[in-house]
C-alpha positions in Angstrom: -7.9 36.9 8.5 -6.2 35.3 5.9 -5.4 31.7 5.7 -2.7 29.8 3.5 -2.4 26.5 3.3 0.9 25.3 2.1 2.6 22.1 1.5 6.3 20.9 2.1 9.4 19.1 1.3 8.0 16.4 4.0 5.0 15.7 1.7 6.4 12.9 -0.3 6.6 10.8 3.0 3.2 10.2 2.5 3.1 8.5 -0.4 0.7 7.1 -2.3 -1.8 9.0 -0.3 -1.0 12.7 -1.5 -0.5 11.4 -5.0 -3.5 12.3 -6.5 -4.5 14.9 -3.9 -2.5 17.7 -1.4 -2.4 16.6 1.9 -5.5 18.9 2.9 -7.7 16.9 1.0 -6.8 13.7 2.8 -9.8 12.2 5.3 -8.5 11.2 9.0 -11.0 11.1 11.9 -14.2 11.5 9.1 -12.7 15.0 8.2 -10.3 16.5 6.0 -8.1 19.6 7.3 -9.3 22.0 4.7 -13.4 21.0 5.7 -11.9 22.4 9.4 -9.9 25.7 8.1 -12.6 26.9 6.3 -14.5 27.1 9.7 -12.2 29.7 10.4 -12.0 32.2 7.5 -13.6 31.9 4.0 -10.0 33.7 2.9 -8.2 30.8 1.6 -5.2 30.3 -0.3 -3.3 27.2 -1.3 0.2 26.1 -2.2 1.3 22.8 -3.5 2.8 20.8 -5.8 2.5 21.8 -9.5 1.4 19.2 -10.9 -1.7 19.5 -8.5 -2.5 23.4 -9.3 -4.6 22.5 -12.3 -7.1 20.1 -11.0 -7.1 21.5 -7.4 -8.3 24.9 -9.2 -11.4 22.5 -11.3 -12.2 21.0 -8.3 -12.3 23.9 -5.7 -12.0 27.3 -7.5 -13.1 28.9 -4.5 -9.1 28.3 -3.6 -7.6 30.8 -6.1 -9.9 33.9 -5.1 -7.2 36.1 -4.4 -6.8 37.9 -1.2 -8.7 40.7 0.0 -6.4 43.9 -0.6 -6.6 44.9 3.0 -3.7 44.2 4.9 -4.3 41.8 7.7 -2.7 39.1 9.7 -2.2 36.0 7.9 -2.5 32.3 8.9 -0.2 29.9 7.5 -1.0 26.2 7.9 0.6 22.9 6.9 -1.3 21.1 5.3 -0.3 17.5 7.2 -1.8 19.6 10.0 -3.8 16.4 11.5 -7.6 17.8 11.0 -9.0 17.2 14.7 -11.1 19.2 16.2 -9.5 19.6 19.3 -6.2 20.7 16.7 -8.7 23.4 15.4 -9.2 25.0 18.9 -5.4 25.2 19.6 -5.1 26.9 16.2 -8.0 29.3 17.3 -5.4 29.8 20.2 -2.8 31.3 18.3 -5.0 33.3 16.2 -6.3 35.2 19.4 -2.8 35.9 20.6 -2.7 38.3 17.5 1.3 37.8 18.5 3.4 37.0 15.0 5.2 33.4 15.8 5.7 30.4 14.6 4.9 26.9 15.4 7.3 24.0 15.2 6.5 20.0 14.8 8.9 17.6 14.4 10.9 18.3 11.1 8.3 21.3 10.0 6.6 24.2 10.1 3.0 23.2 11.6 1.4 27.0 11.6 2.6 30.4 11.7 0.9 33.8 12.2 2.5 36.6 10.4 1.5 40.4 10.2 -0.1 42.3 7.9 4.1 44.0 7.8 5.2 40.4 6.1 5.5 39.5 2.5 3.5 36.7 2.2 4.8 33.7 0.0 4.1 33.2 -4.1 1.3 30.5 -4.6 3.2 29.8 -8.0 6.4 29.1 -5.8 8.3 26.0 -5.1 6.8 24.3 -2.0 10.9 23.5 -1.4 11.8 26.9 -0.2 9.0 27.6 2.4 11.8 26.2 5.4 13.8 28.9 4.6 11.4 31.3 4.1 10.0 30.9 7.4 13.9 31.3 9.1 14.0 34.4 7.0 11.0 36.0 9.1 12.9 35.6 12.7 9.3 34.8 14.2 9.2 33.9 17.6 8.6 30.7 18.9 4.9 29.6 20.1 4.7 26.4 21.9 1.3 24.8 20.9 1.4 21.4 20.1 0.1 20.9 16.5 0.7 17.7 15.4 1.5 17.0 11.9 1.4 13.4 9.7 4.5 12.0 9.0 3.5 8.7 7.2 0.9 7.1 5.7 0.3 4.6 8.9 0.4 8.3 10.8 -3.4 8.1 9.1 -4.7 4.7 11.1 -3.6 6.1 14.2 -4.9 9.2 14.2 -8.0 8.2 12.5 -8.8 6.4 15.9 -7.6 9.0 18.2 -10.0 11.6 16.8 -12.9 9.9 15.3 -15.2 10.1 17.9 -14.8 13.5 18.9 -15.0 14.9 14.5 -17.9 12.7 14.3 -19.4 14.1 17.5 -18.6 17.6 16.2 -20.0 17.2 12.9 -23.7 16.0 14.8 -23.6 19.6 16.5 -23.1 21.5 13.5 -25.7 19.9 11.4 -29.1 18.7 10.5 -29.0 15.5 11.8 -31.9 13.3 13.7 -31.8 10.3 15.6 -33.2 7.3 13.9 -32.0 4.5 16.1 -29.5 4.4 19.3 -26.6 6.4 19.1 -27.5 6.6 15.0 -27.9 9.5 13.2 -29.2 10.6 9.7 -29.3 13.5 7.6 -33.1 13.8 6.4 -32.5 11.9 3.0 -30.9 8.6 4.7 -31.6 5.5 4.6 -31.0 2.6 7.4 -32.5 -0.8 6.5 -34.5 -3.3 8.6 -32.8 -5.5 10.8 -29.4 -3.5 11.4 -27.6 -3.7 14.6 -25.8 -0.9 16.1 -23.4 -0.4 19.0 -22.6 3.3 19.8 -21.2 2.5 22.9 -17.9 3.9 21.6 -18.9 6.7 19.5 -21.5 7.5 17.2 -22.9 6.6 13.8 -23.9 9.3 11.0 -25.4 9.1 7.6 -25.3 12.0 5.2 -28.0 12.4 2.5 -28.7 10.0 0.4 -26.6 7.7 2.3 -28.3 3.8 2.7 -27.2 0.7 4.6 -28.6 -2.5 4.0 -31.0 -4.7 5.6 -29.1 -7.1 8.3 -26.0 -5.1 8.6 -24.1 -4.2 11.8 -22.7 -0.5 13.0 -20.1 -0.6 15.7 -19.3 3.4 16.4 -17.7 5.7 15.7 -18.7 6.0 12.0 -18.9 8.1 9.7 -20.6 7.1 6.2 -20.5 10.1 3.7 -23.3 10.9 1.4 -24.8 8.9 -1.5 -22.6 6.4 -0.3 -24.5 2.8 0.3 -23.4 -0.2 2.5 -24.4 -3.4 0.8 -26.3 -5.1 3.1 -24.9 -8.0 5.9 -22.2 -6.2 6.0 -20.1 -5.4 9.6 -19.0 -1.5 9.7 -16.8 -1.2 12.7 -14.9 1.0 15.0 -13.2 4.0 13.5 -14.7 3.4 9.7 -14.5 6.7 7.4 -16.6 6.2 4.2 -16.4 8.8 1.5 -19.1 10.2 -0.4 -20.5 7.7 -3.6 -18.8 4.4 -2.5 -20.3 1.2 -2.0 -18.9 -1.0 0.8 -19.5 -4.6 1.9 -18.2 -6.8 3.7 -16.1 -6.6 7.1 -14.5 -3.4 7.0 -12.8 -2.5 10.8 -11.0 0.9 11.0 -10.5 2.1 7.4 -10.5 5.3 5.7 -12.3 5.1 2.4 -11.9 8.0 0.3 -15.4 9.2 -2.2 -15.7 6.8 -5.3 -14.1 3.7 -3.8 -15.9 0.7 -4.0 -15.4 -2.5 -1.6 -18.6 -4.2 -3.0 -18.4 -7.8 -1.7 -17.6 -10.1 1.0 -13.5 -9.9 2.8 -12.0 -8.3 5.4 -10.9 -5.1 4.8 -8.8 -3.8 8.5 -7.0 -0.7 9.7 -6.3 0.6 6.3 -6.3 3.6 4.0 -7.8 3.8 0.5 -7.9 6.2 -1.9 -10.7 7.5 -4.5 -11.7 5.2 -7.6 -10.5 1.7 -6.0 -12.2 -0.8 -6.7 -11.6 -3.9 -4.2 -12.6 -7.2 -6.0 -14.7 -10.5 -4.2 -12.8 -12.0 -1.6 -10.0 -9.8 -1.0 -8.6 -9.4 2.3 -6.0 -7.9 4.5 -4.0 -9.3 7.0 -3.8 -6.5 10.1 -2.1 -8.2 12.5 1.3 -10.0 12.5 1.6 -13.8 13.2 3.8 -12.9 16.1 1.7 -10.4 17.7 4.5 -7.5 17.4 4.5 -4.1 16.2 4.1 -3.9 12.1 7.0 -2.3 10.6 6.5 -0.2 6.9 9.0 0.4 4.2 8.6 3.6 3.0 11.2 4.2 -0.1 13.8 1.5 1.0 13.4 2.8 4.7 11.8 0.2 7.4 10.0 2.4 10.2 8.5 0.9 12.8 4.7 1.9 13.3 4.2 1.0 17.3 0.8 0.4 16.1 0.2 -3.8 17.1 -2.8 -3.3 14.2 -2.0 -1.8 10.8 -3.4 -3.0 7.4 -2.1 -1.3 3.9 -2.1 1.6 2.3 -3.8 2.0 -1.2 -3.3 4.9 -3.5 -5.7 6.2 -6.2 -7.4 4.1 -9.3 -5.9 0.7 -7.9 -7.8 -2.4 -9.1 -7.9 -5.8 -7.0 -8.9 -8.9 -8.5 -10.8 -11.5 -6.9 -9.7 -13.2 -3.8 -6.6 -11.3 -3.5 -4.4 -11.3 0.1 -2.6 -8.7 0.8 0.2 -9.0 3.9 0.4 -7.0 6.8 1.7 -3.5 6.4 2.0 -2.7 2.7 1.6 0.3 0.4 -0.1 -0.3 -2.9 1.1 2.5 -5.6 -1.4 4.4 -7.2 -2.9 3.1 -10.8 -1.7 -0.8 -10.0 -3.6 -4.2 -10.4 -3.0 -6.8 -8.2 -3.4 -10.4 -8.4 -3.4 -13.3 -6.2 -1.1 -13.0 -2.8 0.8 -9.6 -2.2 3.6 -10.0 0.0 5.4 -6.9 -0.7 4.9 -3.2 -1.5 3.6 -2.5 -5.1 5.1 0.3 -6.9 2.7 2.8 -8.8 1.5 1.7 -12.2 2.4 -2.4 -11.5 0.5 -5.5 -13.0 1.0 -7.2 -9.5 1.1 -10.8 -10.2 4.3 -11.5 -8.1 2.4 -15.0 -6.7 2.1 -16.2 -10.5 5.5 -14.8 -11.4 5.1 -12.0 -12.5 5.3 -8.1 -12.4 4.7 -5.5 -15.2 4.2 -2.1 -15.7 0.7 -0.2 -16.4 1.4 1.9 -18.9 -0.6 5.4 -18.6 -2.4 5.3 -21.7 -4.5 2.4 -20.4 -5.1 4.0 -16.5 -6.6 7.1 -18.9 -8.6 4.5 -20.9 -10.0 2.9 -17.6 -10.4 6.5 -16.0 -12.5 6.9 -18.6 -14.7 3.9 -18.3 -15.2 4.7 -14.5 -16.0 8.4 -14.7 -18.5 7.4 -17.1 -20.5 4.6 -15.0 -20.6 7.2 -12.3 -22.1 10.2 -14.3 -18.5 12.3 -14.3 -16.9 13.8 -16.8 -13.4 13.1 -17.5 -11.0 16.2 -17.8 -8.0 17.2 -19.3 -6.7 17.5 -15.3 -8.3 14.6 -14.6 -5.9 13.0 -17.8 -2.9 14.8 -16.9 -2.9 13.7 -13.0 -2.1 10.0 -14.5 0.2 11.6 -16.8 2.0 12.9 -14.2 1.8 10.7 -11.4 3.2 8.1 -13.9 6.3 10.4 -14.2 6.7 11.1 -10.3 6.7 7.5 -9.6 8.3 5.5 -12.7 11.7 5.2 -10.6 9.8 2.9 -8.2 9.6 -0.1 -9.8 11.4 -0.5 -13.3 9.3 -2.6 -14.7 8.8 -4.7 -17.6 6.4 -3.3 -20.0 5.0 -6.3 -21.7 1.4 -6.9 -20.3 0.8 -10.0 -18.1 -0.4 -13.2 -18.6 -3.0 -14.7 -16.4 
């Protein structure tokens, strides 16, 4: 069985997040889709963006092995495909059917199985013609519901849907032992004296190398990836997904955290998505709830959707810097390479010095995001890439229509 993962013209409705990464790389219940797919078949095959191909090939080669020469059925997967388990064993479904068809969601194309008789579609292609590739085959119809994310908020409530039952998967699948109620390690981690933990709602696992300080408190599910630490006192709770090599203090209450983030001091920190290579400074908060008690609504480019969700934070893209006690409002998006200051009460486009409260907004420019890359790779042992220097590059030139900013730096 062959597998392709594919991207489509839907995926810019979740900016920031797929910014700096394709959609299958994105965490939501402690798991990201392609962690999942690869369960199913070590025949992988991606397509995406191009200005993704380059460091998607550095950082999993194993990607752009190219297909066995046999012709067999193929798999094709979108890559919003939300990566719960329970998603997994309806996709399992269809595979066993051997039947060619394809799946619908919404607006797009969640899955398709296609015989070995079909052309399969160019990795080099434009991700923008897949639609009508997919009418072109006149596949049958399969009714499976495989849900797909539509928006970044999509994340939050999904995140708390499935967490329990990815975190409970992930215990049966690996080396794991118990090391207090309803908490579980892998053999090189760490839980310090004096923790309290409630897994009365899910459980808690550590991967290697992963420590949490003395006097903190675990409310389940949880999920804390390896070599990560949690700075001690701190209160991890319900429906937190920490990355690998982050370290996170303070109240954090139904986040995702993606690997290299770092949330090192005391604030609130609630129902929110962050990237990889944030760093969140002392005293920053975010308001999760509205004043009036009602639904949060998001604007996502100009266009005000209502969540339904009662709780829902912000949404932070990749390399973002907060400065101390910073406040960011209910239900904002926070471009990727930005710095905020003081009180955020609207979304921040990509590459913004944010310092609306003091009067003023400027743009980034590139050259200094690769000059602070740099700085940051190199306190965490990582070597910075020419992929790693032309994501910034072009990020900055997928997003520089947000905002129009002034260039001249602030003054604070």
């Amino acid at each position: 069985m062959n597998i392709i993962l594919f991207e489509d013209e839907l995926i810019r409705q979740l900016y920031p997040v797929t910014l700096a990464r394709s959609a299958f790389q994105v965490t939501c219940g402690g798991y990201r889709l392609i962690d999942l797919v690869k369960r199913l078949s070590e025949g992988l095959r991606p397509i995406v963006r191009t200005h993704l191909r380059d460091i998607l090939a550095a950082d999993c080669p194993e990607l752009f092995t190219p297909f066995e020469p046999k012709r067999q059925p193929t798999l094709l997967v979108n890559a919003r495909l939300v990566p719960a388990v329970t998603v997994m064993e309806r996709l399992k479904a269809l595979i066993k059917s051997e039947r060619p068809a394809v799946v619908y969601s919404g607006k797009g194309v969640a899955a398709a199985l296609i015989g070995p008789e079909h052309e399969l579609p160019q990795a080099e292609g434009s991700i923008y013609e897949l639609f009508s590739w997919f009418e072109k085959l006149h596949l049958g119809r399969a009714e499976i519901d495989l849900p797909l994310l539509e928006y970044p908020h999509d994340l939050i409530r999904w995140n708390l849907l499935i967490m329990a039952e990815n975190v409970a998967h992930r215990l049966a699948h690996g080396n794991y032992r118990e090391i207090a109620e309803g908490v579980f390690a892998a053999p090189s981690a760490r839980l310090g004296q004096y923790c309290t933990a409630d897994s009365s709602k899910g459980p808690i696992l550590l991967e290697n190398d992963a420590v949490v300080g003395p006097y903190s408190y675990l409310s389940g599910p949880v999920y804390i990836g390896a070599k990560s630490r949690v700075i001690e006192h701190a209160a991890i709770k319900h429906g937190v997904s920490i990355g690998h090599t982050c370290k996170i203090g303070g109240e954090v209450d139904a986040t995702i955290i993606e690997p290299y983030t770092n949330k090192q001091h005391h604030g609130f920190l609630g129902h929110s998505y962050l990237g990889s290579w944030i760093n969140i400074g002392a005293g920053t908060c975010n308001s999760d709830l509205k004043n009036t008690y009602g639904t949060v609504t998001m604007e996502y480019s100009g266009q005000k959707i209502d969540t339904g969700m009662q709780f829902m934070g912000c949404v932070i893209g990749d390399y973002v810097k907060t400065a101390v006690n910073t406040s960011i409002f209910t239900g904002k998006t926070i471009g990727v390479c930005s710095m905020l200051y003081g009180i955020v009460t609207t979304n921040v486009p990509s590459f913004a010095n944010y310092a609306r409260s003091y009067g003023q907004v400027t743009e980034a420019p590139p050259d200094v995001i690769i000059a602070m890359q740099a700085r940051m790779l190199a306190r965490r042992k990582v070597e910075q890439r020419p992929c790693d220097v032309q994501l910034i590059r072009d990020m900055y030139e997928l997003t520089r229509h947000e905002g129009q900013l002034p260039k001249e730096p602030p003054v604070l």
